[in-house]
PASE-196944 format. One record per residue (C-alpha): residue number from 1; x, y, z. Coordinates in Angstrom, 1 decimal. Layout:
% PASE-196944
nr = NUM&X = X&Y = Y&Z = Z $
...
% end
This chain:
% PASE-196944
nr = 1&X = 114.1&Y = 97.1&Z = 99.9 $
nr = 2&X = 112.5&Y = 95.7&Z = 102.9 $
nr = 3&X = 110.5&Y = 92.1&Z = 102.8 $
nr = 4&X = 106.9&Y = 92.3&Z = 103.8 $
nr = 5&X = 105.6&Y = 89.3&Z = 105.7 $
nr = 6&X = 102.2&Y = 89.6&Z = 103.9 $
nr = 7&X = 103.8&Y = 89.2&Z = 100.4 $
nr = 8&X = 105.6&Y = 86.0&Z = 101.7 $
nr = 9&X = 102.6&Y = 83.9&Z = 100.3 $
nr = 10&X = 103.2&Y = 84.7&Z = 96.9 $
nr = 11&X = 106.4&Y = 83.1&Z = 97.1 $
nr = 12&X = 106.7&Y = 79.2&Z = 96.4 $
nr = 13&X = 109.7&Y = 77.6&Z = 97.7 $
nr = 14&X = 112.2&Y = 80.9&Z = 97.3 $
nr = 15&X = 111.5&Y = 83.5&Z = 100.4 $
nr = 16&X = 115.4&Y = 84.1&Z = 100.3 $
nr = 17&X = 115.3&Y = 86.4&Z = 97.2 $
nr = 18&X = 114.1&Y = 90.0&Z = 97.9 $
nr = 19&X = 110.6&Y = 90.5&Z = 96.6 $
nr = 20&X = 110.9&Y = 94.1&Z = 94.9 $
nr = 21&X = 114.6&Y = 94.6&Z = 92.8 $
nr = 22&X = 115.1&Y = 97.4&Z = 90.2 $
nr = 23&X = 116.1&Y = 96.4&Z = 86.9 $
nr = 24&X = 117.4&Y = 99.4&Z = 84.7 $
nr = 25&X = 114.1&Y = 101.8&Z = 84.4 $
nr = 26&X = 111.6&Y = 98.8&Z = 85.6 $
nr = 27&X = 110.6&Y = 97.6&Z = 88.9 $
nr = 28&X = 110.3&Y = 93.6&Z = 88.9 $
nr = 29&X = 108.0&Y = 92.2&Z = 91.6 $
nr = 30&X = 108.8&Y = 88.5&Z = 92.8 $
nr = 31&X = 105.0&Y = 86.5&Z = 92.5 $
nr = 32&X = 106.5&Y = 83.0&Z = 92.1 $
nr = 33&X = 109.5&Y = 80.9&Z = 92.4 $
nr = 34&X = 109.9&Y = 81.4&Z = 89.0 $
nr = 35&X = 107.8&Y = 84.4&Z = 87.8 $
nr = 36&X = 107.8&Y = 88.1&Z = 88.7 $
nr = 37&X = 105.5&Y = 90.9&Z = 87.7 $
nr = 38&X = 107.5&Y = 93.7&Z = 85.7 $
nr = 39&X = 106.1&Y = 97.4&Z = 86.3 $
nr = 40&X = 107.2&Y = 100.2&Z = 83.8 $
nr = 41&X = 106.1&Y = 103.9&Z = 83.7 $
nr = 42&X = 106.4&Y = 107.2&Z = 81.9 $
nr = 43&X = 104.9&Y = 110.5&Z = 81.4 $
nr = 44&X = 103.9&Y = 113.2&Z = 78.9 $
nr = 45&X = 103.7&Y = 116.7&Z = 79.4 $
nr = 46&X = 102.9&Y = 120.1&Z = 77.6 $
nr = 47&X = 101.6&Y = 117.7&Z = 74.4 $
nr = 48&X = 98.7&Y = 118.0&Z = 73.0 $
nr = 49&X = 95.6&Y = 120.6&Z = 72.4 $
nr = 50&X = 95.1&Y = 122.8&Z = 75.4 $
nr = 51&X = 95.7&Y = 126.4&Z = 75.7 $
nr = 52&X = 99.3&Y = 126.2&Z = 77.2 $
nr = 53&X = 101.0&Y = 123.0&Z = 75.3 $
nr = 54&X = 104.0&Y = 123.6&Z = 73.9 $
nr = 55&X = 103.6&Y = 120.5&Z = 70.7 $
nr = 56&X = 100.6&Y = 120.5&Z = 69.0 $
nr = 57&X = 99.2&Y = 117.0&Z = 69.0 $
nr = 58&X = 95.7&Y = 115.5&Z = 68.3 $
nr = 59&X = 94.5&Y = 113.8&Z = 72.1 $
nr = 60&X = 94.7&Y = 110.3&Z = 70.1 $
nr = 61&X = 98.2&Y = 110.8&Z = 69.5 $
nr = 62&X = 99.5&Y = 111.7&Z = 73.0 $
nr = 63&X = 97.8&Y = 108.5&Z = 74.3 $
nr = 64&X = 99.3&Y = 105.9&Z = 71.6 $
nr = 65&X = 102.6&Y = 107.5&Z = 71.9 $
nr = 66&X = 102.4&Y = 107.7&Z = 76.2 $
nr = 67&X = 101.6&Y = 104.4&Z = 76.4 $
nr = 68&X = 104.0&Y = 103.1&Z = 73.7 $
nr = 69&X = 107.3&Y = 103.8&Z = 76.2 $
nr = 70&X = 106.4&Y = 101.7&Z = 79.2 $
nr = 71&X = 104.5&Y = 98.9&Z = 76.8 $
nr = 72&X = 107.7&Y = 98.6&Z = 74.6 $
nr = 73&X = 110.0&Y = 98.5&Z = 77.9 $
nr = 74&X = 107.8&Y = 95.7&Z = 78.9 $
nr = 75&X = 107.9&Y = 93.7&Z = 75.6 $
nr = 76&X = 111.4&Y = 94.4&Z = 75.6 $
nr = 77&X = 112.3&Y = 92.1&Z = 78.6 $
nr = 78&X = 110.2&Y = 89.4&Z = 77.7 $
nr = 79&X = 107.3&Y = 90.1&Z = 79.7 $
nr = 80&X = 103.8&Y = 89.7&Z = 78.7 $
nr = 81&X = 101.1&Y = 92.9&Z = 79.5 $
nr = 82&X = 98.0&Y = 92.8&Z = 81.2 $
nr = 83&X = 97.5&Y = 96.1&Z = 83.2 $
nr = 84&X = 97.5&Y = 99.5&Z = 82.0 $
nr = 85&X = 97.0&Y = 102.5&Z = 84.5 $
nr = 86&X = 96.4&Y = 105.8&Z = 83.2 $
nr = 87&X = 96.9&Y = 109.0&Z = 85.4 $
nr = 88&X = 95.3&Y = 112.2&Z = 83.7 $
nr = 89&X = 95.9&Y = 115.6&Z = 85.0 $
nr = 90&X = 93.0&Y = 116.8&Z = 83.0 $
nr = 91&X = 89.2&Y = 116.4&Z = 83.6 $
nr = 92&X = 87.0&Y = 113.6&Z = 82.6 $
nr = 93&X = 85.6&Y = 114.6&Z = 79.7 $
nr = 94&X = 85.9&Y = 114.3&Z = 75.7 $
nr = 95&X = 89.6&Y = 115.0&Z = 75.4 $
nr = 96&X = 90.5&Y = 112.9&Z = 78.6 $
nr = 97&X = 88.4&Y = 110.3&Z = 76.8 $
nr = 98&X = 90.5&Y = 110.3&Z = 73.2 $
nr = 99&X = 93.8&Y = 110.2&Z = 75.2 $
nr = 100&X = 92.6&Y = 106.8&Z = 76.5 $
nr = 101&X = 91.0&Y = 105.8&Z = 73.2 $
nr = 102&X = 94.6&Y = 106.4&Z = 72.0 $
nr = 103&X = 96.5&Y = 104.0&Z = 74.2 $
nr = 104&X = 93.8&Y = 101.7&Z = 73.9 $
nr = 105&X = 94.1&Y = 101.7&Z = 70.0 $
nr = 106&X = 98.1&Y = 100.8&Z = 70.8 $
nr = 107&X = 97.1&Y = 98.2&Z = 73.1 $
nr = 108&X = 95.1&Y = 96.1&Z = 70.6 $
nr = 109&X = 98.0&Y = 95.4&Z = 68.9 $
nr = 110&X = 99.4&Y = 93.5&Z = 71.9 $
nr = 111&X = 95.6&Y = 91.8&Z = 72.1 $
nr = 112&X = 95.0&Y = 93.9&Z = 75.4 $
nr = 113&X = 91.5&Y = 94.5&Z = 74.5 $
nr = 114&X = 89.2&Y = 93.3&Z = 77.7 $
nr = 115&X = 87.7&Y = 96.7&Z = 80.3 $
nr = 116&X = 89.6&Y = 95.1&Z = 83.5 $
nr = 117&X = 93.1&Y = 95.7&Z = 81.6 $
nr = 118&X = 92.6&Y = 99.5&Z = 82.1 $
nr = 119&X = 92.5&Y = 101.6&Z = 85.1 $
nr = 120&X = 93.2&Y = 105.4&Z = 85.8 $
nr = 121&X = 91.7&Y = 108.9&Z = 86.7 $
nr = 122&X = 91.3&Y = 112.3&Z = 85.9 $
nr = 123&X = 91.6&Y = 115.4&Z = 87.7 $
nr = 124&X = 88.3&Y = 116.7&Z = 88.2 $
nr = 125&X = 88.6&Y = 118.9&Z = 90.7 $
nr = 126&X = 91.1&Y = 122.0&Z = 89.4 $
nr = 127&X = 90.7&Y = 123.5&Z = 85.7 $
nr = 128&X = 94.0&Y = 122.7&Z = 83.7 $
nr = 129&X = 95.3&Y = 124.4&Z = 80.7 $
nr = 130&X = 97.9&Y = 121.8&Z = 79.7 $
nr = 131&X = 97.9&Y = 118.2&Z = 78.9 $
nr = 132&X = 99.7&Y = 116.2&Z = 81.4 $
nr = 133&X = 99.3&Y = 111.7&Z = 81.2 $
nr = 134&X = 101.0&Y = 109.6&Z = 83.3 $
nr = 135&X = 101.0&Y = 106.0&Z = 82.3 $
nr = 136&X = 102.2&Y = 103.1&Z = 84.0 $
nr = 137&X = 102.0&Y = 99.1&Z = 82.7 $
nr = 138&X = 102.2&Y = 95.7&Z = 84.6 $
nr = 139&X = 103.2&Y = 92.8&Z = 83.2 $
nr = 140&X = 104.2&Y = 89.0&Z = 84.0 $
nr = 141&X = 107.3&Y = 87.5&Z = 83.2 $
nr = 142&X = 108.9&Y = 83.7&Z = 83.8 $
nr = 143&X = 112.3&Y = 84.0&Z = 84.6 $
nr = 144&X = 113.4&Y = 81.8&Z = 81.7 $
nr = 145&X = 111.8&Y = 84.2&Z = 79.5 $
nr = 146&X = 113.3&Y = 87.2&Z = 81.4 $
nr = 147&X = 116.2&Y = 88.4&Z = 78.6 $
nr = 148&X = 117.5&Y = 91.4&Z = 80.6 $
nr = 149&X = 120.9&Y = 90.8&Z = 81.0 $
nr = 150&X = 121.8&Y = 88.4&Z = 78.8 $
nr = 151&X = 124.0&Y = 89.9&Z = 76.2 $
nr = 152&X = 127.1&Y = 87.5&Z = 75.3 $
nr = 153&X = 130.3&Y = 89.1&Z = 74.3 $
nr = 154&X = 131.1&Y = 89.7&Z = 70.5 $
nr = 155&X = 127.5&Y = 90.0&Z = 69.7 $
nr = 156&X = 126.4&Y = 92.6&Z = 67.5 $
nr = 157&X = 124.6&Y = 96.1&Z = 68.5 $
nr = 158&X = 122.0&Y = 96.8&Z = 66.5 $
nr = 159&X = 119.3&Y = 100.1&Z = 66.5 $
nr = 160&X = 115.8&Y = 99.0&Z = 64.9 $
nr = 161&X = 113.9&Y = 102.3&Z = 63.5 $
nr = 162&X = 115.8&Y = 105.9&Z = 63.9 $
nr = 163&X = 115.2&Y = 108.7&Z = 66.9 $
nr = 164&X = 112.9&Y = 110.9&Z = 66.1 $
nr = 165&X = 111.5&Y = 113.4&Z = 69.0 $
nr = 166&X = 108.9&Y = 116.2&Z = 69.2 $
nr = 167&X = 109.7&Y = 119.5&Z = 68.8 $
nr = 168&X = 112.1&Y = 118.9&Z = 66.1 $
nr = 169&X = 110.0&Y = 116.1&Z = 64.9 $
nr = 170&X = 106.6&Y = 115.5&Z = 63.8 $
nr = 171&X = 106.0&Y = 111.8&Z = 65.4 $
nr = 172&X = 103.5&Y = 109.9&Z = 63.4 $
nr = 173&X = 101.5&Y = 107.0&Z = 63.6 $
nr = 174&X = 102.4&Y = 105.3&Z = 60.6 $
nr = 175&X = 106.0&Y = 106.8&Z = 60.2 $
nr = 176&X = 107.7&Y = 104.0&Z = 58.5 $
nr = 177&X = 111.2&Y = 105.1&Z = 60.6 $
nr = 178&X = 109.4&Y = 104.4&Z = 63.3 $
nr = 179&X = 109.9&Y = 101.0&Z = 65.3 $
nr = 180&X = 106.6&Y = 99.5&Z = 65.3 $
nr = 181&X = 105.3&Y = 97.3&Z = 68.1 $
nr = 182&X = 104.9&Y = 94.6&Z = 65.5 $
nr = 183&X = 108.2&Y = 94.8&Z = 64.8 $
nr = 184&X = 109.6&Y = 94.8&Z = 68.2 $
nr = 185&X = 107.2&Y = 91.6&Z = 69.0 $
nr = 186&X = 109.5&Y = 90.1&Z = 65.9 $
nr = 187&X = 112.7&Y = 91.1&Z = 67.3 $
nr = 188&X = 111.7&Y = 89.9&Z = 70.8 $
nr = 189&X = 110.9&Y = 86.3&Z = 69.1 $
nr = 190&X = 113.7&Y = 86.0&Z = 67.1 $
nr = 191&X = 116.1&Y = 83.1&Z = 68.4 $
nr = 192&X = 119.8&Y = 85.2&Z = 67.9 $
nr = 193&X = 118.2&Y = 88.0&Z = 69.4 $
nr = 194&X = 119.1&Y = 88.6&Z = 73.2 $
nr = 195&X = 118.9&Y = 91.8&Z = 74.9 $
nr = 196&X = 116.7&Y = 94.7&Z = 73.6 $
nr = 197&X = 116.1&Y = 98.0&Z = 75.3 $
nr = 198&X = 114.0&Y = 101.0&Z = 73.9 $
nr = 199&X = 115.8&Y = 104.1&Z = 73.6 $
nr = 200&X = 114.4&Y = 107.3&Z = 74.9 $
nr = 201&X = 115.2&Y = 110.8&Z = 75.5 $
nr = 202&X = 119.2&Y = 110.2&Z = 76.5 $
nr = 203&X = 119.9&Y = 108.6&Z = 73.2 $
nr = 204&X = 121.2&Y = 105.6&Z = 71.7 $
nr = 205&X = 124.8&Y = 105.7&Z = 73.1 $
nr = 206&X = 123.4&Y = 106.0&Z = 76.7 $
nr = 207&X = 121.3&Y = 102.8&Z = 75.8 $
nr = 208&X = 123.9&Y = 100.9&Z = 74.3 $
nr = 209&X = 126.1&Y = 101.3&Z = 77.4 $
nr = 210&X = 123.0&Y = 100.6&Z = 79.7 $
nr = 211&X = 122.6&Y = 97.2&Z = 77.6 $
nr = 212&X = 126.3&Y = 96.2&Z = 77.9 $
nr = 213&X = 126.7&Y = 97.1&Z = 82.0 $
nr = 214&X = 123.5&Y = 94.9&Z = 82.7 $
nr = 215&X = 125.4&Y = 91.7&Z = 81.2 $
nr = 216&X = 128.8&Y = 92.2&Z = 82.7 $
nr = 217&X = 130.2&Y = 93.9&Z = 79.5 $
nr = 218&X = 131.2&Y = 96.5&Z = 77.4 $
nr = 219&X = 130.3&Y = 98.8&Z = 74.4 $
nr = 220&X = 132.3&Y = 99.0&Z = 71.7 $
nr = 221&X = 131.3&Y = 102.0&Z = 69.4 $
nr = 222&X = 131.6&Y = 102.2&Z = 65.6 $
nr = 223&X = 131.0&Y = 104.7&Z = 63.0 $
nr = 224&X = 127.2&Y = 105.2&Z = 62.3 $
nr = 225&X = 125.1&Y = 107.6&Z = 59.9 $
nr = 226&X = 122.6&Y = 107.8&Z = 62.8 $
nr = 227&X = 123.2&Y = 110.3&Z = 65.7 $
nr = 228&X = 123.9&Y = 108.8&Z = 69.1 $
nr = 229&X = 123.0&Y = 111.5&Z = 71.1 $
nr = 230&X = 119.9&Y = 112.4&Z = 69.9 $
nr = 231&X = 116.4&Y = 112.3&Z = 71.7 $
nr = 232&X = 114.4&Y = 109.1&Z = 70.3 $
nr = 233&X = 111.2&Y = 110.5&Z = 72.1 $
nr = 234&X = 108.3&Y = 107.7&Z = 72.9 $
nr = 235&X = 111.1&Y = 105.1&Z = 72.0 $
nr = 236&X = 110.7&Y = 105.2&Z = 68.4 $
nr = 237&X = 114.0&Y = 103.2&Z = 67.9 $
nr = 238&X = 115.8&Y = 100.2&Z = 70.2 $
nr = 239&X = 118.9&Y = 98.9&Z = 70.7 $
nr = 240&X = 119.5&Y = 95.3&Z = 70.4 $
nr = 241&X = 122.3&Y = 93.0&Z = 70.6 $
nr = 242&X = 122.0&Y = 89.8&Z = 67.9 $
nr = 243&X = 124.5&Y = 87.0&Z = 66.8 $
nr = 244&X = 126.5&Y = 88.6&Z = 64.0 $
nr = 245&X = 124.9&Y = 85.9&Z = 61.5 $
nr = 246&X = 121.6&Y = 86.5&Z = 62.2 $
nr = 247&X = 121.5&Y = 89.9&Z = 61.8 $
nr = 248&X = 120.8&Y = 90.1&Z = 57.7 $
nr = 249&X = 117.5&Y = 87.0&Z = 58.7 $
nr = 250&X = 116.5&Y = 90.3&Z = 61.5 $
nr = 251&X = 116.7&Y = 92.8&Z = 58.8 $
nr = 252&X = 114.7&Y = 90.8&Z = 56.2 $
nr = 253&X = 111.7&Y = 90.4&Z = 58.9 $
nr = 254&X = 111.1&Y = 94.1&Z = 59.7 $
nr = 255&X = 109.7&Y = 96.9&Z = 58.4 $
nr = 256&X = 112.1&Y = 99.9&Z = 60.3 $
nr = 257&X = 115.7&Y = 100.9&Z = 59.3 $
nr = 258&X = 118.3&Y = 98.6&Z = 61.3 $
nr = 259&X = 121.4&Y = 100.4&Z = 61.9 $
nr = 260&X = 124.5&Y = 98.3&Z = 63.0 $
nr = 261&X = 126.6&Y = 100.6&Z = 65.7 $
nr = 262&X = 128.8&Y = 98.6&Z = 67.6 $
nr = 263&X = 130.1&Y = 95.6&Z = 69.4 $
nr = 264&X = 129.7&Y = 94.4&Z = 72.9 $
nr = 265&X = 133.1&Y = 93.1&Z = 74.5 $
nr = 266&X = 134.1&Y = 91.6&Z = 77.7 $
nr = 267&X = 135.4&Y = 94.0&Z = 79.9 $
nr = 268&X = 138.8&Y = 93.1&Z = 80.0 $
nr = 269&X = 139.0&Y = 92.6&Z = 76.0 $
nr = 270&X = 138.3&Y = 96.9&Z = 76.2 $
nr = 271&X = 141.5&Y = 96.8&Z = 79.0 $
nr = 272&X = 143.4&Y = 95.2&Z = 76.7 $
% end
């Protein structure tokens, strides 16, 4: 990714580091010798009310649950949200406006509650029959505070709340399975808890693997009741690595199921 000689101002004391890197599914901006902006997106489509949706869901729902991806992804890393741009392929009217109620009502919960922390538009000039939100959020992280990556070997693998995806599932608010973003904001803080990531539509096995390879390390798999495979949807479970004696103190603190499923090893432990 090429260096732009106007963004060279941002940086204080570090031009040598490229500006923009990909991390997993987020984009990480460098604003600071020691801060970068995290940028995370996803999309929803063929949910919702109109004519040609394939899952009937109430307008409120589809915008708690498309903003709750890219918002989770961001808590995840460590990062703090202040942006949230909203891309409606349907016109500007009541329905467009209870998507945006929806992912507003989710982003109280993070305290993102002023009018400049939203942006987006609606397509207003061709009729649509089916509901289509993009959603994309910004946040800020200090690179101390950055926990991508920092799995150690012989922790624990942990999934908080259990995959659960429409059409075979009927996602709800106040699903108690689900992993709520009060009880990823505990994981996040908790001190033997290092790398989380959300799990979304390739399942938990892709996730755990994504989690090891980011910290120079492996997955080891055991036996689980939950499927591994399955579609978790708007991430309605993570997977986490903790220290193997803190897992019971993370279990007592949060409302979803946890789930132990593995181990991560060094590589050449999985040689061996």
């Amino acid at each position: 990714m090429p260096e732009y000689d106007w963004m060279k101002w941002f940086i204080e004391g570090n031009t040598s580091r490229s500006l923009i890197q990909a991390f997993r599914d987020l984009t990480c901006v460098r604003i600071h010798s020691q801060h970068q902006l995290v940028i995370a997106t996803d999309s929803v489509g063929g949910i919702g009310m109109k004519a040609a949706d394939a899952v009937r869901v109430l307008p409120e729902v589809v915008g708690y649950f498309a903003l709750r991806v890219p918002l989770m992804e961001i808590l995840a890393i460590g990062a703090t949200p202040f942006l949230v741009v909203n891309t409606q392929c349907q016109t500007s009217d009541e329905y467009s406006d209870a998507i945006l109620h929806g992912m507003k009502m989710l982003a109280q919960e993070v305290g993102m509650e002023e009018r400049l922390q939203f942006n987006g538009s609606t397509e207003d000039n061709v009729p649509t029959i089916q509901t289509g939100v993009g959603v994309t959020v910004v946040g800020i992280v200090s690179d101390e505070k950055f926990y991508g990556g920092t799995i150690r070997a012989g922790q624990i693998a942990l999934v908080a709340g259990l995959p659960k995806s429409a059409p075979t599932h009927e996602i709800q608010v106040d699903d108690q399975e689900i992993l709520s973003i009060r009880d990823l904001q505990t994981l996040r803080s908790h001190p033997q808890v290092s790398d989380i990531l959300p799990v979304g539509s390739k399942g938990i096995l892709y996730e755990a693997n994504q989690l090891a390879s980011t910290s120079g390390l492996s997955f080891q798999l055991e036996d689980s009741p939950i499927s591994f495979t399955s579609s978790a949807g708007p991430s309605t479970c993570v997977v986490f690595a903790c220290d193997e004696w803190g897992a019971i103190d993370v279990m007592r603190q949060i409302t979803a199921p946890v789930t132990r499923i593995g181990t991560f090893i060094a590589l050449d432990a999985k040689e061996e």
